[in-house]
N, CA, C and O atoms as a GROMACS GRO file, in nm:
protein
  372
    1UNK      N    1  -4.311   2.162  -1.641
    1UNK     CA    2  -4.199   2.245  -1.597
    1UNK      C    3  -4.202   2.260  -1.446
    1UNK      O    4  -4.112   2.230  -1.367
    2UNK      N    5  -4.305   2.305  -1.423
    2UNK     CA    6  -4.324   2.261  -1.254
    2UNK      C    7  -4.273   2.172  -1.181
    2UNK      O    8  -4.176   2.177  -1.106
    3UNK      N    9  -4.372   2.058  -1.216
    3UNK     CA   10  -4.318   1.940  -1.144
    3UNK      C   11  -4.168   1.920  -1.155
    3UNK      O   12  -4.108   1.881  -1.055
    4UNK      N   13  -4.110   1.942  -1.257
    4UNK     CA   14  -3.982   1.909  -1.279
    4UNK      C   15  -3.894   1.984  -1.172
    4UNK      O   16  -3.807   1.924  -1.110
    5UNK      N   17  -3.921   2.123  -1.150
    5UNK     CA   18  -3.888   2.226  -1.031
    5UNK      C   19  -3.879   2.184  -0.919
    5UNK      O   20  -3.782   2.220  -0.852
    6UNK      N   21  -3.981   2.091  -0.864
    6UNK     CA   22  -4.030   2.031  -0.754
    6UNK      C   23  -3.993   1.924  -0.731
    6UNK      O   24  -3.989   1.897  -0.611
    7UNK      N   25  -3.954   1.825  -0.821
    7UNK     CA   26  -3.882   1.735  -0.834
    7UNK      C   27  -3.744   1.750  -0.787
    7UNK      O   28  -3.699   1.682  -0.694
    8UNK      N   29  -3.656   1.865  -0.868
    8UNK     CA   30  -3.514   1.866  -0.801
    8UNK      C   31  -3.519   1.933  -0.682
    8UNK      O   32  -3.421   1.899  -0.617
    9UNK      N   33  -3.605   2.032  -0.606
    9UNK     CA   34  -3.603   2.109  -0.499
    9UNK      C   35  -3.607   1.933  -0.414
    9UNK      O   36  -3.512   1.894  -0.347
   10UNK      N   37  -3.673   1.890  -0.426
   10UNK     CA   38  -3.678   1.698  -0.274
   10UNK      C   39  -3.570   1.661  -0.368
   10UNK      O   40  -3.474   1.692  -0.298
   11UNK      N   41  -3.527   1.623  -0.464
   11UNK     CA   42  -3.402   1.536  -0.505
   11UNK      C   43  -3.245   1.618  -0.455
   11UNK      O   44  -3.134   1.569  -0.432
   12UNK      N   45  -3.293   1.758  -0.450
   12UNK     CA   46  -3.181   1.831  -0.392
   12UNK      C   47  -3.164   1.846  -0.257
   12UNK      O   48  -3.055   1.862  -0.203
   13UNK      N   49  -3.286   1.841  -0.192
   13UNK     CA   50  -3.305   1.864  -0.038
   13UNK      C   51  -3.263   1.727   0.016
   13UNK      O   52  -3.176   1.724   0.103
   14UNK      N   53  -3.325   1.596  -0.035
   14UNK     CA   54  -3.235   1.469   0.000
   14UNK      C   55  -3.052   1.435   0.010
   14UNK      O   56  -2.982   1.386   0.098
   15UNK      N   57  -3.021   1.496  -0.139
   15UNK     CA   58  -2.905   1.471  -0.114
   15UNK      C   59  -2.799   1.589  -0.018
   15UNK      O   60  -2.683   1.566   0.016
   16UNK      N   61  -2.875   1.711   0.008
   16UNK     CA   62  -2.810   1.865   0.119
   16UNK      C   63  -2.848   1.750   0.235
   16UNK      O   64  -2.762   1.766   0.322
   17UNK      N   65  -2.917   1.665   0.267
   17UNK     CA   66  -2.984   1.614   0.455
   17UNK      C   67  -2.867   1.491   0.412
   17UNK      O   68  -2.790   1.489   0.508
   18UNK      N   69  -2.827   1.402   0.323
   18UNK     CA   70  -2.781   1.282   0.295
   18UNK      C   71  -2.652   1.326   0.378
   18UNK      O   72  -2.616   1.282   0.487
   19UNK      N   73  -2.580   1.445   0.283
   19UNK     CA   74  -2.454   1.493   0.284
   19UNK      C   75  -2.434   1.553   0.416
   19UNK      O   76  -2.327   1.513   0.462
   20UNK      N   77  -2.498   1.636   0.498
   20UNK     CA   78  -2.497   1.676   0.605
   20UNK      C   79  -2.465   1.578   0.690
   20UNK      O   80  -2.350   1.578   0.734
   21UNK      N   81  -2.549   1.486   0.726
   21UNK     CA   82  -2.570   1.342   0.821
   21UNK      C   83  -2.452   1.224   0.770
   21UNK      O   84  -2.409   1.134   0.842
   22UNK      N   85  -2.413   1.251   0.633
   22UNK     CA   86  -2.270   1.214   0.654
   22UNK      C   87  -2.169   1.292   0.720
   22UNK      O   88  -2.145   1.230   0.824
   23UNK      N   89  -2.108   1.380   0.716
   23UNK     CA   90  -2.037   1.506   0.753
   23UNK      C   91  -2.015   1.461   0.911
   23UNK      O   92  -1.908   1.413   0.950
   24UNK      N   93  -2.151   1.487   1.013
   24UNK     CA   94  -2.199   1.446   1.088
   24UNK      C   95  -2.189   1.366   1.138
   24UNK      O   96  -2.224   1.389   1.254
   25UNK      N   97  -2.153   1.251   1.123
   25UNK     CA   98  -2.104   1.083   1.159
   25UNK      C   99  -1.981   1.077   1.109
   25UNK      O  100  -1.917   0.990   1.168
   26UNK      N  101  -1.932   1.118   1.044
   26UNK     CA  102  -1.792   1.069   0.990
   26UNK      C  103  -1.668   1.130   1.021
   26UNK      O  104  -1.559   1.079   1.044
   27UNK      N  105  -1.716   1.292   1.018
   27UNK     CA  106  -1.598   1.380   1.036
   27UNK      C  107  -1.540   1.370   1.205
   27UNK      O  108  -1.421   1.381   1.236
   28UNK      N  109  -1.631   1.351   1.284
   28UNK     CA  110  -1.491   1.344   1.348
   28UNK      C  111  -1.427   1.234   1.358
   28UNK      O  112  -1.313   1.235   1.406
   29UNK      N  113  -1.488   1.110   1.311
   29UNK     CA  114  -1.390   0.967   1.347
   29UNK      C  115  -1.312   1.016   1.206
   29UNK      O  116  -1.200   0.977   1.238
   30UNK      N  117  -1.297   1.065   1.093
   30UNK     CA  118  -1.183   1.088   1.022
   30UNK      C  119  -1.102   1.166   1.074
   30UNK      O  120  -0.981   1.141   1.063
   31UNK      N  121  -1.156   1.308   1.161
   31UNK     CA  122  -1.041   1.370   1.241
   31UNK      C  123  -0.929   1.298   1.327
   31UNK      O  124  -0.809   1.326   1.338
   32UNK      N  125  -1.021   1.176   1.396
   32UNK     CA  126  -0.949   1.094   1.474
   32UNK      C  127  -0.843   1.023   1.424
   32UNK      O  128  -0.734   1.009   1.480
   33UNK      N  129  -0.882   0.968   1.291
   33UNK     CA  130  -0.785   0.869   1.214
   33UNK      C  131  -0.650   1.013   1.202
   33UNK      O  132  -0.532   0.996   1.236
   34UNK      N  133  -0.697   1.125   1.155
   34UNK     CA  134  -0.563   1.178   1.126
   34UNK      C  135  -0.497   1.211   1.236
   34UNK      O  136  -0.406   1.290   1.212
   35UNK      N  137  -0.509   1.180   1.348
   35UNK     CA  138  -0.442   1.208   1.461
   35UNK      C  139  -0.496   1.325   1.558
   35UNK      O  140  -0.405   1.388   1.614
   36UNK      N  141  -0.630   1.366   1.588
   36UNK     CA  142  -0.620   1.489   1.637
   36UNK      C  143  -0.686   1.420   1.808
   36UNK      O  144  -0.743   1.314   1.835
   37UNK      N  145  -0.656   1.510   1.873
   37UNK     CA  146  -0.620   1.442   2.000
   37UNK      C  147  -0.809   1.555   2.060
   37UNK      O  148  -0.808   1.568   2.182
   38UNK      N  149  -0.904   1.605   2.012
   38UNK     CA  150  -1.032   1.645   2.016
   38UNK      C  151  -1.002   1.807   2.029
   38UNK      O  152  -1.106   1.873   2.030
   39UNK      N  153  -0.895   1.873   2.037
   39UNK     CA  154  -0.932   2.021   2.020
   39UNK      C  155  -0.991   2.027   1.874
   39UNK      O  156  -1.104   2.074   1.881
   40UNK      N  157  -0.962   2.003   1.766
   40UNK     CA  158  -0.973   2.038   1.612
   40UNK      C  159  -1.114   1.974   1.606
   40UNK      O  160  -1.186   2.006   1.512
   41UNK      N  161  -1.168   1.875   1.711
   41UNK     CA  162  -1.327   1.856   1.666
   41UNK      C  163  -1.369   1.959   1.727
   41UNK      O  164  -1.468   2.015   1.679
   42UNK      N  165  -1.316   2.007   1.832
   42UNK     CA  166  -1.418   2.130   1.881
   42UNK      C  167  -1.416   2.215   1.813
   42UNK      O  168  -1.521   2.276   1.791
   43UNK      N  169  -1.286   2.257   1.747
   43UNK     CA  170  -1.271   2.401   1.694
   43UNK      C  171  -1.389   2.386   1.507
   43UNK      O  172  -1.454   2.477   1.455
   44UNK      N  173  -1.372   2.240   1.457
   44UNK     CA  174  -1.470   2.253   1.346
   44UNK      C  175  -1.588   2.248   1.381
   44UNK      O  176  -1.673   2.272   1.295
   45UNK      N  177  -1.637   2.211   1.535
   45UNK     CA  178  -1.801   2.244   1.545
   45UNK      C  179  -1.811   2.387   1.581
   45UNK      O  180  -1.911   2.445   1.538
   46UNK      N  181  -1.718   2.462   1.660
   46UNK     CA  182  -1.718   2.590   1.652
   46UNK      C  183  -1.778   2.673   1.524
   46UNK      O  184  -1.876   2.745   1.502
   47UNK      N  185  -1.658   2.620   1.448
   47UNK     CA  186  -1.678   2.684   1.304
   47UNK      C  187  -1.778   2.659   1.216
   47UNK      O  188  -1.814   2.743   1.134
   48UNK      N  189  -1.816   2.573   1.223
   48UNK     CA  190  -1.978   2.512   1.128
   48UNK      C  191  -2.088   2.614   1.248
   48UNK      O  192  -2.177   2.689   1.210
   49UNK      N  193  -2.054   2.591   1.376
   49UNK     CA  194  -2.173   2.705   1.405
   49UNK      C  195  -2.171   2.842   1.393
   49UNK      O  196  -2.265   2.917   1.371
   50UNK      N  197  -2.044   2.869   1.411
   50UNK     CA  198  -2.028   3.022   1.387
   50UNK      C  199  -2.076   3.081   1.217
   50UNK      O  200  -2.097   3.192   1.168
   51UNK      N  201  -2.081   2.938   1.164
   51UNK     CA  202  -2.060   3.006   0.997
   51UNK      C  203  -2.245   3.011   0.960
   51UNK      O  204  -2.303   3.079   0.876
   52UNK      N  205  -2.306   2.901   1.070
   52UNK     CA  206  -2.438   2.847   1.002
   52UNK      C  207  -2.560   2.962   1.058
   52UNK      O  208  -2.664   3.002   1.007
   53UNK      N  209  -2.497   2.988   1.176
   53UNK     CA  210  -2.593   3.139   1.279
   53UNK      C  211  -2.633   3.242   1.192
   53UNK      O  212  -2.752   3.274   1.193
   54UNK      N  213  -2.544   3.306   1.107
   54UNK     CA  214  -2.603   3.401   1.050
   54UNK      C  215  -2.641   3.406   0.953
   54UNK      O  216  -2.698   3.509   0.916
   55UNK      N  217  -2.624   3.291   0.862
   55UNK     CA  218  -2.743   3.256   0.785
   55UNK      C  219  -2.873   3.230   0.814
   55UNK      O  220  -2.940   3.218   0.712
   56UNK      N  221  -2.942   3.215   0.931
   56UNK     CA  222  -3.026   3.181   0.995
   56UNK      C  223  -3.105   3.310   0.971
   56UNK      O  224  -3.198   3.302   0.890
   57UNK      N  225  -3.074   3.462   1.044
   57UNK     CA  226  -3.141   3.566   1.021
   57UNK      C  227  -3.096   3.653   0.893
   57UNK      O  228  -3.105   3.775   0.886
   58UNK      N  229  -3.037   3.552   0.773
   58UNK     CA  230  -3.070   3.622   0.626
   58UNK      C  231  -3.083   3.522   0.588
   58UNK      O  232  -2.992   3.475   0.519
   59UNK      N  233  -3.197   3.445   0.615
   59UNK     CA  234  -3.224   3.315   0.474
   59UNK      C  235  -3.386   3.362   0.384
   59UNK      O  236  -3.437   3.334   0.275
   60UNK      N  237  -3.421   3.442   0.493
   60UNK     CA  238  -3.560   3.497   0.425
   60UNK      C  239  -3.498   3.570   0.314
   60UNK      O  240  -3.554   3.539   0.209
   61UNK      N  241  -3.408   3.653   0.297
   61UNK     CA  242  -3.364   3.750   0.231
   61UNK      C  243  -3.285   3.681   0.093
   61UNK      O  244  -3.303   3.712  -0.025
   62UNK      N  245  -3.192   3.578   0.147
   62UNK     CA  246  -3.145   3.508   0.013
   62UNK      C  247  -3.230   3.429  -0.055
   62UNK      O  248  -3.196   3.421  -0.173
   63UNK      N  249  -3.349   3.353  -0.022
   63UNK     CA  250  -3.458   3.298  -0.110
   63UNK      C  251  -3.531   3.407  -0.177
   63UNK      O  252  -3.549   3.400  -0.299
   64UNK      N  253  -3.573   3.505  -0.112
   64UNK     CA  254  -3.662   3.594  -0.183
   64UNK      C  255  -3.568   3.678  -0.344
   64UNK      O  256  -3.609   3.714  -0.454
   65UNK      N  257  -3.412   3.679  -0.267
   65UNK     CA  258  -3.341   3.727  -0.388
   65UNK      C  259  -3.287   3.638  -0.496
   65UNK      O  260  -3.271   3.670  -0.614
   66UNK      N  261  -3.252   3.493  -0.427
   66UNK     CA  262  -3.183   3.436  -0.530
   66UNK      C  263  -3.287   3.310  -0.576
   66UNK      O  264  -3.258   3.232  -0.666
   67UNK      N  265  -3.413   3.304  -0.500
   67UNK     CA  266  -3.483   3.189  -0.533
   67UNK      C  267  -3.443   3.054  -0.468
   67UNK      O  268  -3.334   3.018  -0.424
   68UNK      N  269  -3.572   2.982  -0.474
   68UNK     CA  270  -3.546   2.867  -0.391
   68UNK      C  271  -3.454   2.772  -0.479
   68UNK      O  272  -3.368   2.709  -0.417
   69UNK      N  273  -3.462   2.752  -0.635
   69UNK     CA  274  -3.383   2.640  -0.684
   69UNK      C  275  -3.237   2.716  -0.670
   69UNK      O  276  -3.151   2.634  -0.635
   70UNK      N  277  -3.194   2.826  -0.685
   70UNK     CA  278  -3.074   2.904  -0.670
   70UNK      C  279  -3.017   2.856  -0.538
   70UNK      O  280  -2.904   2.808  -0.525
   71UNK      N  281  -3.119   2.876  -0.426
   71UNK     CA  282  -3.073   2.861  -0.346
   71UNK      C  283  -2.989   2.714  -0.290
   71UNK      O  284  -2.891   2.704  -0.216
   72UNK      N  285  -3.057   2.628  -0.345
   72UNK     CA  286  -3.041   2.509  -0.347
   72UNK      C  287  -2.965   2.437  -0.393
   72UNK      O  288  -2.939   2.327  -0.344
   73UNK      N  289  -2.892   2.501  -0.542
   73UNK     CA  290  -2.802   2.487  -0.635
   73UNK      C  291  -2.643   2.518  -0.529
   73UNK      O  292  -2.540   2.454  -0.511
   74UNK      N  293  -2.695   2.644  -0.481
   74UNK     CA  294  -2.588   2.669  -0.394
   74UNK      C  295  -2.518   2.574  -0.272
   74UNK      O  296  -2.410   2.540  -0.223
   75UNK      N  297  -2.586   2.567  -0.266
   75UNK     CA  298  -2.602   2.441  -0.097
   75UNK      C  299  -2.557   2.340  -0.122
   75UNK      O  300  -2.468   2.292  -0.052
   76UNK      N  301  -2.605   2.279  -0.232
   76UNK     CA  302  -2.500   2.173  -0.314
   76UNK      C  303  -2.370   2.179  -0.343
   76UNK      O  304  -2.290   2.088  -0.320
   77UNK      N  305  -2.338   2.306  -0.402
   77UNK     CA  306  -2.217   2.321  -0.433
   77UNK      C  307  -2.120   2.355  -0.328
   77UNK      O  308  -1.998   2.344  -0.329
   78UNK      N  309  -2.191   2.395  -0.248
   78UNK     CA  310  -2.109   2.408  -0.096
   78UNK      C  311  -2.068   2.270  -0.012
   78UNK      O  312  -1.963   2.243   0.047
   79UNK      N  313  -2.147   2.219  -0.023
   79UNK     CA  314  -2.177   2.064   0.022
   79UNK      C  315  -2.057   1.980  -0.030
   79UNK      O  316  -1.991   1.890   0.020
   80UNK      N  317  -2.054   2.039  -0.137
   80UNK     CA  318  -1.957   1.949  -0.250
   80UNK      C  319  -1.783   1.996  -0.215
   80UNK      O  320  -1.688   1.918  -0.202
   81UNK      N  321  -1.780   2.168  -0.205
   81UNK     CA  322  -1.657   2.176  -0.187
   81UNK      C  323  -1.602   2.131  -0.024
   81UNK      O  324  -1.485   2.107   0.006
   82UNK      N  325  -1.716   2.128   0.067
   82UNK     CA  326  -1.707   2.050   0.206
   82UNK      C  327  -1.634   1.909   0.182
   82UNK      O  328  -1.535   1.866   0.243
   83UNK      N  329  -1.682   1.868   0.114
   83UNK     CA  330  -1.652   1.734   0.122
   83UNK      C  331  -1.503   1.712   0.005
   83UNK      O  332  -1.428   1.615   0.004
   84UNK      N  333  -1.496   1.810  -0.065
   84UNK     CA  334  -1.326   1.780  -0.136
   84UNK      C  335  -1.244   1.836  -0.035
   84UNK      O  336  -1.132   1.787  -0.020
   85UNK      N  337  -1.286   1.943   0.047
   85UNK     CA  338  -1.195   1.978   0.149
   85UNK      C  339  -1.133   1.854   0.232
   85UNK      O  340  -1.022   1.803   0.244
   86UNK      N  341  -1.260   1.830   0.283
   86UNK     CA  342  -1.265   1.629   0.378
   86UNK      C  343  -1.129   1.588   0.321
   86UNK      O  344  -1.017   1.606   0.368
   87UNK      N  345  -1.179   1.513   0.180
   87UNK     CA  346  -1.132   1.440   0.110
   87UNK      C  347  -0.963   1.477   0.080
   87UNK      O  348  -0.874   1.392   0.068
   88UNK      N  349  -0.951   1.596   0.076
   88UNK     CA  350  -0.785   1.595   0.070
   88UNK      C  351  -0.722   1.591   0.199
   88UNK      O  352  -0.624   1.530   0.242
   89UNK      N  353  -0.797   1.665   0.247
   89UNK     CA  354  -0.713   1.688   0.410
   89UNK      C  355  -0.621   1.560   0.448
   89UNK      O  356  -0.668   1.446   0.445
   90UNK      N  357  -0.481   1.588   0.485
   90UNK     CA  358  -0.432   1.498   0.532
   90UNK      C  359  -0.355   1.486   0.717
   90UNK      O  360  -0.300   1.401   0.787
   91UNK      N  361  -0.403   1.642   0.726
   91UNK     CA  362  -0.350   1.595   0.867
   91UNK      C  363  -0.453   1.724   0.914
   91UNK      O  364  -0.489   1.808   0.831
   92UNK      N  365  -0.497   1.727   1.056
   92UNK     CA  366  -0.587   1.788   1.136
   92UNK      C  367  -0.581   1.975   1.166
   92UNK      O  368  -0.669   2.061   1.178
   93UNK      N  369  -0.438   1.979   1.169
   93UNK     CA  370  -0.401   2.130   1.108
   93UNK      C  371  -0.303   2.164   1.026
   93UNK      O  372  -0.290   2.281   0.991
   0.00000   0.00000   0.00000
């Protein structure tokens, strides 16, 4: 049961670093394809930092409450609606 725990915590942590480092390389040359002339890349790195900061000084607090595979479960699923957002978007605003 363990190992199995430990197993999806790196099979989950691979694909949260996979998905990120796509995001990362791609999103803004897809911003580009939809026409955005670089305010809307600034304004989504804005926003990925503004959103990622304060998770920073409550992450001790959400592992200790929701657990590390919880936590992880989450991150995924966030990851996931990131990327259907991507995926429909058809124009930059």
């Amino acid at each position: 049961r363990k190992s199995q725990a430990t197993a999806f915590f790196f099979i989950a942590a691979l694909m949260v670093g996979q998905s990120l480092g796509l995001i990362g390389s791609f999103s803004f040359l897809m911003l580009q394809d939809l026409g955005d002339t670089g305010v809307m890349m600034g304004l989504a790195t804005m926003a990925q930092c503004l959103a990622e900061a304060p998770v920073f000084f409550v992450s001790q607090w959400i592992l200790n409450r929701t657990g590390v595979i919880r936590a992880m479960q989450v991150s995924l699923f966030a990851v996931s609606i990131r990327f259907g957002v991507y995926a429909t978007m058809t124009r930059p605003w």
